[in-house]
C-alpha positions in Angstrom: 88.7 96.9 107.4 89.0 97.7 103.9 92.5 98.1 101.9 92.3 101.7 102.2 92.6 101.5 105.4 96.5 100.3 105.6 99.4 102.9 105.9 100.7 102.4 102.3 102.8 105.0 102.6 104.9 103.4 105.8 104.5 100.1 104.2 106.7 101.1 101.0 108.5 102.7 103.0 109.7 100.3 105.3 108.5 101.8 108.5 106.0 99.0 109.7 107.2 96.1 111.9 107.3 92.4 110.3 103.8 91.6 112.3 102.3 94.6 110.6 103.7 94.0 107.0 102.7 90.6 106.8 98.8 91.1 108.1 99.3 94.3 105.1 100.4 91.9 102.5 97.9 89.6 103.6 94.8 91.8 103.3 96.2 93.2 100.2 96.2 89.9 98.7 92.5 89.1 99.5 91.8 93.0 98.7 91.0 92.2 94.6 88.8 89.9 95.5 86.9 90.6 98.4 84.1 93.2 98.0 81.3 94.4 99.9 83.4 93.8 102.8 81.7 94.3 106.5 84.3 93.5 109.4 83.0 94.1 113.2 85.5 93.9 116.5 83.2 93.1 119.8 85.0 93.3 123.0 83.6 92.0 126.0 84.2 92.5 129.7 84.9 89.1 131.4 83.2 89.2 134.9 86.3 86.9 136.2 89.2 89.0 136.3 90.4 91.9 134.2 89.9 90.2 130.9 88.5 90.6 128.0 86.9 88.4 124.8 87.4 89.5 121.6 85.2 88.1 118.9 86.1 89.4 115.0 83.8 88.9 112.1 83.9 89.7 109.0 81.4 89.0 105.9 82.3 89.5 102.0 81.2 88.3 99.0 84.1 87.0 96.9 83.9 84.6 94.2 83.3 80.7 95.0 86.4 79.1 93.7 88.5 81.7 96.1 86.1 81.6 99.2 88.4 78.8 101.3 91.5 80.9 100.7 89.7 84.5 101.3 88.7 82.8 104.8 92.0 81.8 105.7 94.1 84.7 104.6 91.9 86.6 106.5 91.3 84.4 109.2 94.8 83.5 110.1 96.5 87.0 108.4 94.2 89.9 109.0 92.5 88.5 112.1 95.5 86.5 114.0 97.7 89.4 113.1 95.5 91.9 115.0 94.8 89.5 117.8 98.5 89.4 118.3 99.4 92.8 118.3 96.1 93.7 121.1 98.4 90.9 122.8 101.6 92.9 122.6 100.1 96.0 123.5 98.0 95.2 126.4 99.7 91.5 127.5 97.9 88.5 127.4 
């Protein structure tokens, strides 16, 4: 996911819940310095149940001195925040 990729528009405009405006301001933070950005979602039947395992990568290049901050912000902002809202939608 790149930061094109966000709803600007309903984000200045106030339209997106407080769950979607924070993983927004999140990414957009990380957006300047993040660049050749590759981000893949893999979901996975679980044979036990109707489950399913998400796994979410994503690789960037991003200078050094910012690379433990890019990992979080993505990690706990971009990543968490879309993990929780496949949670709201579909239960969990």
């Amino acid at each position: 996911m790149n930061c094109e990729s966000y709803d600007w528009k309903a984000y200045a405009l106030g339209e997106l819940d407080r769950p979607a405006r924070v993983e927004a301001e999140s990414h957009a933070a990380s957006c300047a310095a993040c660049r050749n950005e590759i981000a893949t979602l893999r979901l996975t039947p679980v044979t036990d149940g109707e489950r399913t395992f998400a796994e979410w990568t994503a690789e960037f290049d991003c200078p050094p001195e910012r690379e433990a901050e890019l990992v979080t912000n993505i990690g706990n902002g971009v990543f968490q925040g879309g993990f929780d809202a496949l949670k709201r939608q579909f239960g969990g």
